[in-house]
N, C-alpha and C positions, 0 to 999 in steps of 0.2 A: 109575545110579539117582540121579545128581544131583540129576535135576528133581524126585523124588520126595521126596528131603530136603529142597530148600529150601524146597516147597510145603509140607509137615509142620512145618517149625519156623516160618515166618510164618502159619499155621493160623489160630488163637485172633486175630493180628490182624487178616486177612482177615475171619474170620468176624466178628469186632466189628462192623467197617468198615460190611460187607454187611447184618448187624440195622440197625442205628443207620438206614441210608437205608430198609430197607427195612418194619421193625418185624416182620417174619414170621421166626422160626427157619426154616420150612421154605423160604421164598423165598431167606433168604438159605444155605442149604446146597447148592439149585437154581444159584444164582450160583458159588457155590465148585465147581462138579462144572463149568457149564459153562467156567468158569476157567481151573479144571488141563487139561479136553482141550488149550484153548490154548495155556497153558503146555508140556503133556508136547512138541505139537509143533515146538517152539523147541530150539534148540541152545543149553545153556545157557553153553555158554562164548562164544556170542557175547553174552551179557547179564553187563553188568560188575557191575550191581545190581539180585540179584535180589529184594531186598525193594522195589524203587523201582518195579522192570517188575512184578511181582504186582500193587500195590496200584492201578497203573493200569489194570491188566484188569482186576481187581476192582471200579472206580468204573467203568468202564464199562459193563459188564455189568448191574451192580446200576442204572446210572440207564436203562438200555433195558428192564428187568424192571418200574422202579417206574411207568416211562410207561403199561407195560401193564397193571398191577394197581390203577390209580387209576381206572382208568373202573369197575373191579369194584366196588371198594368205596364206589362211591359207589351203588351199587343194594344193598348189604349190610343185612340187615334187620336193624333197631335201632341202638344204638350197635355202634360198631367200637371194639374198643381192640387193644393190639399181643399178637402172640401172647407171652405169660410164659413170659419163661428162667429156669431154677433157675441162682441164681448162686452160688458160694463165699461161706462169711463175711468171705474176707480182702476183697473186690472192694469193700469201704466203708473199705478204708485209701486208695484213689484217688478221692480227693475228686468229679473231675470224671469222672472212668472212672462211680462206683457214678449222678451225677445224670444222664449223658447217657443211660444204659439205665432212667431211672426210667421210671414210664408218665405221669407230668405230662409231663415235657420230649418223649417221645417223642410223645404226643398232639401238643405242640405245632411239634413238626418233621411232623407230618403237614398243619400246615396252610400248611407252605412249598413252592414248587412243584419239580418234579426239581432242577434246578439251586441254585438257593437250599439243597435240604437235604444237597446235597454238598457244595457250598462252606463251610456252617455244618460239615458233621461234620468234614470232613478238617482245615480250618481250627482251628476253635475247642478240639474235642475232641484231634482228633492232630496237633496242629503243625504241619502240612503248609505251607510256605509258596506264595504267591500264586501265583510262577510254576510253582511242581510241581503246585498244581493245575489250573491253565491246560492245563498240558500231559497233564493226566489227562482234563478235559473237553470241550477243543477248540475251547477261547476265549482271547481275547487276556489278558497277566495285568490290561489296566484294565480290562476286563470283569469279571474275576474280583472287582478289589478292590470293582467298582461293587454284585455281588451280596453280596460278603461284608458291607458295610457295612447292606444292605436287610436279611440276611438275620439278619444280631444284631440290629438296630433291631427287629422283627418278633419274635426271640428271647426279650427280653427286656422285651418290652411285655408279653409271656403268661407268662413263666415262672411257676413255684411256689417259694415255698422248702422246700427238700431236705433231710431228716435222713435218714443212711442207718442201716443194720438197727445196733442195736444193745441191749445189754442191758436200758437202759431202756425200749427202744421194745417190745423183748418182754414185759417187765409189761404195759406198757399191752394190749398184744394178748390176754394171757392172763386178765388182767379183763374184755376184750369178749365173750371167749370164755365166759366164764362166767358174764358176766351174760347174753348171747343166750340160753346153754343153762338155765339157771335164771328166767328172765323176769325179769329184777330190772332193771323200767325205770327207776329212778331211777341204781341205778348207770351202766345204759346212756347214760345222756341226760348225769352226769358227766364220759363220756370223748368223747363227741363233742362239737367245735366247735360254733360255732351255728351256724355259716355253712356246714357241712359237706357235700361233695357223694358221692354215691354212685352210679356208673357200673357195668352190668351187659352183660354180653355174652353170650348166648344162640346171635346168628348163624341165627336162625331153626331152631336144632335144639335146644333146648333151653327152658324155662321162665327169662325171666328180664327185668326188669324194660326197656321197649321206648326210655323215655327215661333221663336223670339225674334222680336224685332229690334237692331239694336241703333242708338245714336238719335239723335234728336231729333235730326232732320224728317229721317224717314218716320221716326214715331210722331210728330207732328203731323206728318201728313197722314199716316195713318188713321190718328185720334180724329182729325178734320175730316175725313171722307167715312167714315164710321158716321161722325156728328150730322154730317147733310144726309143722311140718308136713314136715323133710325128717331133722331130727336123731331117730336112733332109736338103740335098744339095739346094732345091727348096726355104727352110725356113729364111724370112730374120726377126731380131730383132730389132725393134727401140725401144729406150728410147720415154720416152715424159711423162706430167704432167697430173692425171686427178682426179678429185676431190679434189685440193688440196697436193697429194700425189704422188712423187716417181712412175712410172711406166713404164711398158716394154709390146710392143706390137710383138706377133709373127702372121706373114704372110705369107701365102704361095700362090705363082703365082699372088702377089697382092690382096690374098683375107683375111679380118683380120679373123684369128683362134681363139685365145685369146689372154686375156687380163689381163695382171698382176701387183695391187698395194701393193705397200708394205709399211708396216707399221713401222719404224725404230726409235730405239732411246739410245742414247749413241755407234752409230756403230755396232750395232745388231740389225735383225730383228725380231720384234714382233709377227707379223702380216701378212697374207699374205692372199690377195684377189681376185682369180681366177674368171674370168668370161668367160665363154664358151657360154651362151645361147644364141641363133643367133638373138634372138627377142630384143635384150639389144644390140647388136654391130652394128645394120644395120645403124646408124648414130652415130657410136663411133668417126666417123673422124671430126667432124663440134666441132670445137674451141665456147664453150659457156662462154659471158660476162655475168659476174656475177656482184653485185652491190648491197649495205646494205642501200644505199640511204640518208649514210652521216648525220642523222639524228643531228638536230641543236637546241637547245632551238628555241621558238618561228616558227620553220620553222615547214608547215603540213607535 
């Protein structure tokens, strides 16, 4: 049962690994299944490292999966955003761990192509150096270095700045919350940005806003006219953390409806990330351990 333990304890960083390229929970649990058949069939005592030989099935896998899923999503009705993981609250003591799983940075790794968003995640996020990724991609390391340099160029031309979940950032949510449910635009229009954007994902099965909505005003009234019409007496709201970010879950009769992350920074919100589409919430309750894998000089 080797194989079975060392695939269980590098887990949490495979599956990171496999989100991060892929932004789907379920694609990337799709990659983890076809993984291990791989793995189990290897003798692991011919594998001297077996967190070094995982993570390269694992980046392979995941970039023949994301070839496939990109022609999807590009016929996907409305916005696409990434399916939202519920994450632990410790997962904002990793500075870079809580920003690579936000949904800004993940949007923006959607607009890098297969390779580019492996080289950036393995690279940037877990340490991985140049030749380990080479030899996980099946390119030379000066090709590697030539994409890693495009692919933070590209990174950092789009990034967001990243506050992750924390106590203040929960006031601010719990006044949006209550100004939504009581109609109290002026407070509302207080806690948004002016510049403030608001992305909805519906997925074509769902009601839900078909582009981004930008600037305060109109996201105000948006938030408001969404609120009079889905918040009822049945409707309960929790708080909770998911992807690293701030968010608000509404339920009704027990059943999750949507799903709301917010983007905050300086005590205003940025950012607001609506997810409705029922194929993305059907295991929105299962708390996902995430993990960068601590990477050490000399450790594979």
């Amino acid at each position: 049962m080797a194989e079975v333990d060392a695939f269980t304890e590098h887990r949490p960083l495979l599956f990171t690994i496999a989100y991060e390229m892929l932004g789907s929970a379920a694609d990337a649990e799709d990659v983890l299944q076809e993984s291990y058949l791989r793995w189990s069939a290897v003798d692991p005592a011919a594998v001297d490292h077996p967190r070094a030989y995982l993570v390269r099935v694992v980046t392979r896998q995941a970039l023949n999966h994301l070839r496939t899923v990109r022609a999807r999503r590009e016929e996907y009705v409305g916005s696409w955003l990434p399916e939202p993981i519920r994450t632990a609250p410790g997962v904002s003591e990793d500075a870079i761990l809580a920003e690579s799983v936000s949904m800004a940075m993940m949007l923006v790794l959607e607009t890098l192509n297969p390779a580019e968003r492996a080289v950036f995640v393995l690279h940037d996020v877990f340490g991985y150096t140049h030749g380990e990724i080479a030899a996980s991609i099946g390119k030379t390391e000066v090709t590697v270095r030539q994409i890693a340099h495009r692919a933070r160029r590209h990174v950092h031309a789009r990034r967001r700045r990243f506050e992750p979940d924390s106590g203040a950032a929960r006031e601010v949510v719990q006044r949006f919350l209550l100004a939504a449910a009581t109609g109290e635009v002026q407070m509302l229009m207080d806690l948004l940005a002016p510049d403030v954007v608001q992305v909805s994902d519906g997925g074509g099965k769902a009601t839900a806003a078909r582009h981004p909505i930008t600037g305060s005003a109109d996201v105000a009234r948006y938030v408001l006219g969404v609120a009079r019409t889905s918040l009822t007496p049945a409707t309960r709201l929790e708080h909770a953390t998911y992807n690293g970010m701030p968010a608000a879950r509404s339920l009704t009769d027990g059943e999750l409806d949507w799903l709301l992350a917010f983007e905050i920074h300086d005590g205003r919100i940025t950012a607001l990330y609506v997810m409705r589409n029922p194929d993305k919430l059907h295991d929105a309750d299962a708390v996902r351990p995430l993990d960068r894998g601590e990477r050490r000089p000399g450790k594979p």
